[in-house]
C-alpha positions in Angstrom: -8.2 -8.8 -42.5 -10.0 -11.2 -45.2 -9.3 -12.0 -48.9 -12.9 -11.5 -50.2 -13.4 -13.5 -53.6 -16.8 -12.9 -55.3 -18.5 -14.8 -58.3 -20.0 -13.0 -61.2 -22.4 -16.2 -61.4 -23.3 -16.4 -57.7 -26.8 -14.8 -56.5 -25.4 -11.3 -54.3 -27.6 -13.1 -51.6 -25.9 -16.0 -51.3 -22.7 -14.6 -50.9 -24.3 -12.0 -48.4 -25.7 -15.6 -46.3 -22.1 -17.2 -47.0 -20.3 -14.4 -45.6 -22.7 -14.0 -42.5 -22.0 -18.0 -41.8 -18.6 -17.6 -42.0 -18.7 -15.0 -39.4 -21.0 -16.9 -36.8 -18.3 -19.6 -37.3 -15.7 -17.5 -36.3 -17.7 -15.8 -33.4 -18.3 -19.6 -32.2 -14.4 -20.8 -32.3 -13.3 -17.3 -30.6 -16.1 -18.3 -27.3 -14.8 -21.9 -27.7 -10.9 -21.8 -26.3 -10.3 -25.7 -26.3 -10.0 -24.7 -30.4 -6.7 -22.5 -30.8 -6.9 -21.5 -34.7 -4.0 -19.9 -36.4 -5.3 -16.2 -37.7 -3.3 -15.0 -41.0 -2.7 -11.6 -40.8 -3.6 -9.7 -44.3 -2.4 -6.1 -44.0 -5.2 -4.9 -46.3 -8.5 -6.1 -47.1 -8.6 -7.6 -50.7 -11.3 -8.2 -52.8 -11.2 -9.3 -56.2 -13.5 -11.6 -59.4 -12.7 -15.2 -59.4 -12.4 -16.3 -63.2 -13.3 -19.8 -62.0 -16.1 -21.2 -64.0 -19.5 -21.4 -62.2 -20.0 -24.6 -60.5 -22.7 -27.7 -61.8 -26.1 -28.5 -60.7 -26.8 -25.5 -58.4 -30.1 -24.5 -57.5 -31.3 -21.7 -60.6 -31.9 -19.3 -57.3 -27.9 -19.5 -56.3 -27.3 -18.5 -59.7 -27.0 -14.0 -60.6 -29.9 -14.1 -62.5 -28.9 -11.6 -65.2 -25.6 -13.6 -65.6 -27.7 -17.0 -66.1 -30.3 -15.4 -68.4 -26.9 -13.7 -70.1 -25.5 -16.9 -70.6 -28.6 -18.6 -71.7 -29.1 -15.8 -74.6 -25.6 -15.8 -75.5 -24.0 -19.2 -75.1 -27.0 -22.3 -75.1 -25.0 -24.5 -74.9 -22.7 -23.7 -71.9 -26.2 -22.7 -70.2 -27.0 -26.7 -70.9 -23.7 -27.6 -69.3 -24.7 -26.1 -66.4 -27.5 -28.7 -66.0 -29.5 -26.0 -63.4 -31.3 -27.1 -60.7 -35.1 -26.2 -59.9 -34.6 -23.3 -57.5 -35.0 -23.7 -53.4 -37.1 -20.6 -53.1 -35.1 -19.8 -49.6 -35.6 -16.9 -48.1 -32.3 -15.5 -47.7 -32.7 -12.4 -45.7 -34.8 -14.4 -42.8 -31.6 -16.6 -42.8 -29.3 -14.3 -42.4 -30.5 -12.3 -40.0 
């Protein structure tokens, strides 16, 4: 099993394409034997908030956009801080699929 840490900042989407990376990266070193990786065994499957602040300079669409409009009403100046980026305008579902 997996710890699963999610982001109150980060879009739901991005974590959905994150997680569905990671997972075609694990699929690829299982078919691949010359890699031997060391699997931690988790008894349970944990999920919990990071309280890590949001990262810098990230695309506005990587943002949650009710916590970025959230912030921006209540705190302008950490919203500043934040120095957003224009968004990509990806399509996330055609890339994970």
């Amino acid at each position: 099993m997996y710890k699963i840490v999610l982001f109150k900042w980060r879009n739901a989407k991005v974590t959905e394409f994150l997680h569905a990376l990671d997972a075609r990266i694990r699929d690829g070193q299982r078919k691949d034997r010359t890699i031997q990786m060391r699997k931690r065994r988790v008894s349970k499957r944990y999920v919990f908030w990071s309280t890590r602040p949001a990262p810098q300079g990230l695309p506005k669409d990587w943002y949650n956009a009710e916590w970025l409009a959230h912030l921006e009403e209540t705190d302008p100046l950490g919203y500043a801080e934040l120095r957003v980026a224009p968004p990509l305008d990806i399509d996330w579902d055609k890339l994970i699929k």
